[in-house]
DSSP file (Angstrom, degrees, kcal/mol; ACC not computed):
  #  RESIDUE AA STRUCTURE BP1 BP2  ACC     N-H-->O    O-->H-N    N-H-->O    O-->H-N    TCO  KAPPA ALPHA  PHI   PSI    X-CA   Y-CA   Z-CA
    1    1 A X              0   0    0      0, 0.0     2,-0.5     0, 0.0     3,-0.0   0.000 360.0 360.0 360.0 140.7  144.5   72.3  109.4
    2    2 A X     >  -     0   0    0      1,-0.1     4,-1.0     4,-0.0     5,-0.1  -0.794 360.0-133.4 -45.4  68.5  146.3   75.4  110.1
    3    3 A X  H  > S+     0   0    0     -2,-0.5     4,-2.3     2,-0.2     5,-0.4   0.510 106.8  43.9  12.4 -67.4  145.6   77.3  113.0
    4    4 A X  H >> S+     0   0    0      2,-0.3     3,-1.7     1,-0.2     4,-0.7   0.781 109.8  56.0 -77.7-113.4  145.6   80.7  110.8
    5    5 A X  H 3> S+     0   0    0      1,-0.3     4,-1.6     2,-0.2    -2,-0.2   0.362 103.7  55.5   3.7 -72.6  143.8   79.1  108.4
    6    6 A X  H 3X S+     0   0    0     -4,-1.0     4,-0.7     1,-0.2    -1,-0.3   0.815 112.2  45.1 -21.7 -63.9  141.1   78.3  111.3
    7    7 A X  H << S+     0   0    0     -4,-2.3    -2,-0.2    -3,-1.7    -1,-0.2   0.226 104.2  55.6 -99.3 -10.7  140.9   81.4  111.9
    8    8 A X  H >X S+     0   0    0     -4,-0.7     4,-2.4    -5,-0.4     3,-2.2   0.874 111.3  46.9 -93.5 -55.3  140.6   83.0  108.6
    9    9 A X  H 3X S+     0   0    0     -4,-1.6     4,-0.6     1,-0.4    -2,-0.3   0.669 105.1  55.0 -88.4  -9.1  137.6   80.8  107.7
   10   10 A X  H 3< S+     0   0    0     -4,-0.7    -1,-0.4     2,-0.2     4,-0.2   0.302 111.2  58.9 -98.6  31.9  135.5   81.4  111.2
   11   11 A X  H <> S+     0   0    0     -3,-2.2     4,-1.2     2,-0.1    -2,-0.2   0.672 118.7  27.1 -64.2 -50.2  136.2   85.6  109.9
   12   12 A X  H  < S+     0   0    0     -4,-2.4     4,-0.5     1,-0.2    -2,-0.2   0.411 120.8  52.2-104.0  12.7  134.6   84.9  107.0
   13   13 A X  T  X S+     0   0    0     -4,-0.6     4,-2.6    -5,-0.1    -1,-0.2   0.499 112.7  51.3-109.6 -35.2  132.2   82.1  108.2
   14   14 A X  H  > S+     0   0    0      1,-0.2     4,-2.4     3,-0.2    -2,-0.2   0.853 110.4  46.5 -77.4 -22.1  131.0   84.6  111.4
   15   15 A X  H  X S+     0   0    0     -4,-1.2     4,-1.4     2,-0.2     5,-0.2   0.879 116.5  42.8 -89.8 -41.4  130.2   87.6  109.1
   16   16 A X  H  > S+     0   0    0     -4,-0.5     4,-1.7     2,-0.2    27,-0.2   0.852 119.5  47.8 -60.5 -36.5  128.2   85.5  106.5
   17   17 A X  H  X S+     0   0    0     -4,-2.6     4,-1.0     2,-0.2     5,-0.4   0.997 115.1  43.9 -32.9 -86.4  126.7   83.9  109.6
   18   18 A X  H  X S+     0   0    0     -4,-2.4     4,-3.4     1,-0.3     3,-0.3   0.787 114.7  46.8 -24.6 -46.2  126.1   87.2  111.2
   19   19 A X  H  X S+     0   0    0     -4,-1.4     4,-3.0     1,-0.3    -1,-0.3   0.975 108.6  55.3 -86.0 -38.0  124.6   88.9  108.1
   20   20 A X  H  X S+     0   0    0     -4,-1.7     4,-0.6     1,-0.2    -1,-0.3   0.615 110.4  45.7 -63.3 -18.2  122.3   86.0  107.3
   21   21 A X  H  X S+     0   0    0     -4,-1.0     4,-2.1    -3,-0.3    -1,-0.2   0.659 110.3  52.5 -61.6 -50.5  120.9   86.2  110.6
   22   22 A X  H  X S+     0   0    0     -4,-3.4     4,-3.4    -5,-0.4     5,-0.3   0.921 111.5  50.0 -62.8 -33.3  120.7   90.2  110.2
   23   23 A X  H  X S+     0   0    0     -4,-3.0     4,-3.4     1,-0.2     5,-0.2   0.995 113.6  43.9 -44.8 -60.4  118.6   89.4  106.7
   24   24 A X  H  X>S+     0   0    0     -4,-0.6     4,-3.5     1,-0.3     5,-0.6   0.918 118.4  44.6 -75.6 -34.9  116.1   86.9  108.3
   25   25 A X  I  X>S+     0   0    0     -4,-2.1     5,-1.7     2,-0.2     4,-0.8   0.880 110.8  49.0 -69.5 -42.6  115.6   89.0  111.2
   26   26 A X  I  <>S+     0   0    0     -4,-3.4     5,-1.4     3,-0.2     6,-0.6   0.970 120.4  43.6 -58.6 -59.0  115.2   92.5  109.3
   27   27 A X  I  X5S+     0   0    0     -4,-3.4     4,-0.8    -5,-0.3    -2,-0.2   0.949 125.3  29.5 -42.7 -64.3  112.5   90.4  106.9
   28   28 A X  I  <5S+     0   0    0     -4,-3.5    -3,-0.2    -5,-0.2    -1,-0.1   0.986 131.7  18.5 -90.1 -53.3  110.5   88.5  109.8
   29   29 A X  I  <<S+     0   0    0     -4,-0.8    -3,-0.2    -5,-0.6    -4,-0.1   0.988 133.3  33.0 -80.8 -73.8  110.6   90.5  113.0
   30   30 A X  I  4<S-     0   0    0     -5,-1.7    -3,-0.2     1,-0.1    -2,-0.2   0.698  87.2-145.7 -66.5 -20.8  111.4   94.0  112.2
   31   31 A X     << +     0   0    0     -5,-1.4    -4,-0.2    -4,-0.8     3,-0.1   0.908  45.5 149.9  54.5  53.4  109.4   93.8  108.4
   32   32 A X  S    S-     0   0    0     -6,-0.6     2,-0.2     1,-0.3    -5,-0.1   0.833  78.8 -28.0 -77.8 -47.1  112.2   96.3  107.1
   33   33 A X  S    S-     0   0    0      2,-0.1     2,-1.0    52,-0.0    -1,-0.3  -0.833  77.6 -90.6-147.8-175.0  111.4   94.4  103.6
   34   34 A X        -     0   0    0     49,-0.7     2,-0.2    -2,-0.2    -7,-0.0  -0.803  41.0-170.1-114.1  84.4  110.1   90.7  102.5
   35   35 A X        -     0   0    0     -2,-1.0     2,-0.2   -12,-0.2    -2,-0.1  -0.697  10.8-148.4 -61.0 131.1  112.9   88.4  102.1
   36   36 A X    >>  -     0   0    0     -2,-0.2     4,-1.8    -9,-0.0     3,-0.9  -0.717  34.3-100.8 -97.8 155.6  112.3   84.9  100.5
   37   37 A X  T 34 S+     0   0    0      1,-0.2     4,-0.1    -2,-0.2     5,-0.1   0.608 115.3  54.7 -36.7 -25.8  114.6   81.9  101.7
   38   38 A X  T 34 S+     0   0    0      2,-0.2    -1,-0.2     1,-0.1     3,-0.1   0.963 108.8  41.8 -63.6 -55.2  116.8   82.0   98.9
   39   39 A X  T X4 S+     0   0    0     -3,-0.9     3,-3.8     1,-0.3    -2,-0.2   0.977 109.6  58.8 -67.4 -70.3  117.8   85.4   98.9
   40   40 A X  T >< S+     0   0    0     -4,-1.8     3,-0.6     1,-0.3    -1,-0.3   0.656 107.3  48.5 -30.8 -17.7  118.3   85.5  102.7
   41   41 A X  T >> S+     0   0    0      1,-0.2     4,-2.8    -4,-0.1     3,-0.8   0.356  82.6  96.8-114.6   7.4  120.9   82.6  102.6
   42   42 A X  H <> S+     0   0    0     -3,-3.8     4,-1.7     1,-0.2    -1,-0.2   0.908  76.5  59.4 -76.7  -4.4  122.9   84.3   99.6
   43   43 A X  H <> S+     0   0    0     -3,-0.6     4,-1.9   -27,-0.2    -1,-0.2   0.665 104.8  56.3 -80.4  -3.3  125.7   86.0  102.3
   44   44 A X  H <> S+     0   0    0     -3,-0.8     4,-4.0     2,-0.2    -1,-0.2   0.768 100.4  55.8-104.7 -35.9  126.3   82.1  103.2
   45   45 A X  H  X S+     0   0    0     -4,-2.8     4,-1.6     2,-0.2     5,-0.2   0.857  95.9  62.2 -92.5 -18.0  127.1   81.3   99.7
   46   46 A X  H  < S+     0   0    0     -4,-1.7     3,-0.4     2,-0.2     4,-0.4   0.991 103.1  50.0 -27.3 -67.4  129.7   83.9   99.6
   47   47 A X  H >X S+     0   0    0     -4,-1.9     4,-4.1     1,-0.2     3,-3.5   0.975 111.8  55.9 -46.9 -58.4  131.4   81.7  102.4
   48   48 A X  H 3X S+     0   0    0     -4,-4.0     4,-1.1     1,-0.3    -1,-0.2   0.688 102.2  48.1 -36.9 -32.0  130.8   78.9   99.8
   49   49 A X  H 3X S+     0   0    0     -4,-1.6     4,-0.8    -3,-0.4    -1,-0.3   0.445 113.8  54.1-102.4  -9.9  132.4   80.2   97.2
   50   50 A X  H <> S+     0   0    0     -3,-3.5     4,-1.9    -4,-0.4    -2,-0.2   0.821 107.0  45.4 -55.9 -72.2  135.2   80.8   99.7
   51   51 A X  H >< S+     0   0    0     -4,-4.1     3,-1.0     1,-0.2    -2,-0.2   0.860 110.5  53.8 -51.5 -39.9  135.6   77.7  100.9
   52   52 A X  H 3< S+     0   0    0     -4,-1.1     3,-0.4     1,-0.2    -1,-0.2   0.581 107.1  54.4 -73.6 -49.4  135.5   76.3   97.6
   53   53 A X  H >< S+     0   0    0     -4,-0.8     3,-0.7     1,-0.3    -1,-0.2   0.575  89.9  73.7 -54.9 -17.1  138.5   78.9   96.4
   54   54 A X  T <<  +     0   0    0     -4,-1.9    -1,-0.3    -3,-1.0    -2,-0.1   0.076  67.8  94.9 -90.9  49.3  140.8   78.0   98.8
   55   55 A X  T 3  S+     0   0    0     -3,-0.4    -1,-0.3     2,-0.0     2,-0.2   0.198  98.4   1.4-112.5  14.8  141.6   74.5   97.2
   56   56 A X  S <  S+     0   0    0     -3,-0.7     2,-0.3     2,-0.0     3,-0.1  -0.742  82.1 174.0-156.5-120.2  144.8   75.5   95.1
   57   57 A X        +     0   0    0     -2,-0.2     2,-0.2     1,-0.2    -3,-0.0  -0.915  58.3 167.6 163.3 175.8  146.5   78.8   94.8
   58   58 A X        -     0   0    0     -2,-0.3     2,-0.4     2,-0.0    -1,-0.2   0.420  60.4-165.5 -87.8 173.2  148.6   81.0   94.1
   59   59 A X        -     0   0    0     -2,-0.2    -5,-0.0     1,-0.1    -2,-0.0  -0.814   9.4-100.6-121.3 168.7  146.1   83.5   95.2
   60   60 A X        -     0   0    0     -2,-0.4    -1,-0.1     1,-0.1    -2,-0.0   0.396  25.7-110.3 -71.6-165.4  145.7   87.3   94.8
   61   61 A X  S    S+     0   0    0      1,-0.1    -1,-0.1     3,-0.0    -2,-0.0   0.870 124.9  39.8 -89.9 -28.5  146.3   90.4   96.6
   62   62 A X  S    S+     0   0    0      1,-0.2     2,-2.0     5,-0.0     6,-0.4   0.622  92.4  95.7 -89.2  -1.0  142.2   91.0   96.9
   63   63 A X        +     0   0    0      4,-0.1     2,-0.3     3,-0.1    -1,-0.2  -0.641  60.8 125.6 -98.9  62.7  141.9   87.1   97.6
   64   64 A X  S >  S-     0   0    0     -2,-2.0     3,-3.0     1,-0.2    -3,-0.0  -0.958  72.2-124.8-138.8 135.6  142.0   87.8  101.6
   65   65 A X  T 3> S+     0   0    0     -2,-0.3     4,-4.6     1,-0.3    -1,-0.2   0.884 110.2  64.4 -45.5 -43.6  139.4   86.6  104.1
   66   66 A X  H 3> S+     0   0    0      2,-0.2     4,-1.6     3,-0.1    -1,-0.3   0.797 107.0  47.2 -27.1 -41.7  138.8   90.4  105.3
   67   67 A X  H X4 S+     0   0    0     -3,-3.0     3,-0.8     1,-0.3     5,-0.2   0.894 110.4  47.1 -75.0 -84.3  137.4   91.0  101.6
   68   68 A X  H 3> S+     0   0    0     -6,-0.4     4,-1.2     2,-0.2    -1,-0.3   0.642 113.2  51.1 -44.9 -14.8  135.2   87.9  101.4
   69   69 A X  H >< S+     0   0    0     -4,-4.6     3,-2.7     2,-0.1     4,-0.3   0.840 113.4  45.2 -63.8 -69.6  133.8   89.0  105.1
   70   70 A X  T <X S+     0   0    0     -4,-1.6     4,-2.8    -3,-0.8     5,-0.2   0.640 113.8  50.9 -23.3 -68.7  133.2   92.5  103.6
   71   71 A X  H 3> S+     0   0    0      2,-0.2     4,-2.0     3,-0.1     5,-0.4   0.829 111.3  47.8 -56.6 -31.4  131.5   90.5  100.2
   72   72 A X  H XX S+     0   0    0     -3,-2.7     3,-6.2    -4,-1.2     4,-0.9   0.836 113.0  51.2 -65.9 -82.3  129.2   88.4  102.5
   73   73 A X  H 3> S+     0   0    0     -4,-0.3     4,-1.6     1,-0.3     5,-0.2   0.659 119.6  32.7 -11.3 -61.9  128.2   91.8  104.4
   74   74 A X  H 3< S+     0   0    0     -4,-2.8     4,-0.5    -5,-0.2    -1,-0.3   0.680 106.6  63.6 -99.4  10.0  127.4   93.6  101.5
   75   75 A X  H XX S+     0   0    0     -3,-6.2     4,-2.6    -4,-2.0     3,-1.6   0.830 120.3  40.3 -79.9 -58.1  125.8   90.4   99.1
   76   76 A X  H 3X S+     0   0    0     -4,-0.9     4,-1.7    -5,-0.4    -2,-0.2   0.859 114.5  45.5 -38.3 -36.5  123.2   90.8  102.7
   77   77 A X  H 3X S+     0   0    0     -4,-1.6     4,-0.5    -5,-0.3    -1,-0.3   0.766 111.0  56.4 -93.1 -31.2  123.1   94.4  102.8
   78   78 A X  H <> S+     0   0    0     -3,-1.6     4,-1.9    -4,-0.5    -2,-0.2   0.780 110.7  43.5 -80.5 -32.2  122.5   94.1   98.8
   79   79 A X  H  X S+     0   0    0     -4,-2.6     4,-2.8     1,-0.2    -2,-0.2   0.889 111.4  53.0 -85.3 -33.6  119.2   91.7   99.4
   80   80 A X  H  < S+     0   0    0     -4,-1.7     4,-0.2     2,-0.2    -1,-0.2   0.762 114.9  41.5 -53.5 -22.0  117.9   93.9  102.1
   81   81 A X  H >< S+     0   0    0     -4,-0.5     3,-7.8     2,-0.2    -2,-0.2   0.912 119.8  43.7 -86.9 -80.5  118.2   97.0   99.7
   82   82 A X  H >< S+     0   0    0     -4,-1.9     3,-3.3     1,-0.4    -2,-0.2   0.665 115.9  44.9 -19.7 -67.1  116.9   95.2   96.7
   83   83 A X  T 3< S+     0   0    0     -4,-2.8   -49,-0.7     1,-0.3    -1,-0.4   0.519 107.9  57.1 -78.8  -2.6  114.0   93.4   98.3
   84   84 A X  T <         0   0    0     -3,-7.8    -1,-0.3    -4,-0.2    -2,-0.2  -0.039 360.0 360.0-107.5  21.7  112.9   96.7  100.3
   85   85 A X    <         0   0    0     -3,-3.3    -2,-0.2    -4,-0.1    -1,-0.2   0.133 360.0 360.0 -93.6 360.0  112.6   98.4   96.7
């Protein structure tokens, strides 16, 4: 594995991390809304659906880890909204 490579996937592996943490934490401690498991864990299949793209190529210009941190961030930001509706 690639160095750069490495370091592309813990980008987007620390912000789906991150946000999935921020979910469970707004839901249980803070009661901001009432998250169920599912939802809480959807910024982590973001990453999935990462890891899972990078197996051929060519790839695009929006096909860059920055975005998919950005998509985990706001698939979290999106359940928090939703589920505090």
């Amino acid at each position: 594995m690639e160095l750069e490579r490495a370091r592309d996937d813990l980008v987007v592996a620390a912000s789906a991390g991150g946000t999935t943490i921020a979910v469970a934490l707004l839901s249980g401690v803070a009661g901001v809304a009432e998250v169920g498991t599912l939802p809480t864990l959807l910024p982590l299949a973001v990453y999935a659906l990462y890891l899972f793209s990078r197996k051929g190529g060519p790839y695009g210009d929006l096909d860059e880890p920055r975005n998919w941190a950005i998509a985990a961030a706001l698939a979290g930001a999106a359940v928090v909204v939703a589920a505090a509706l």
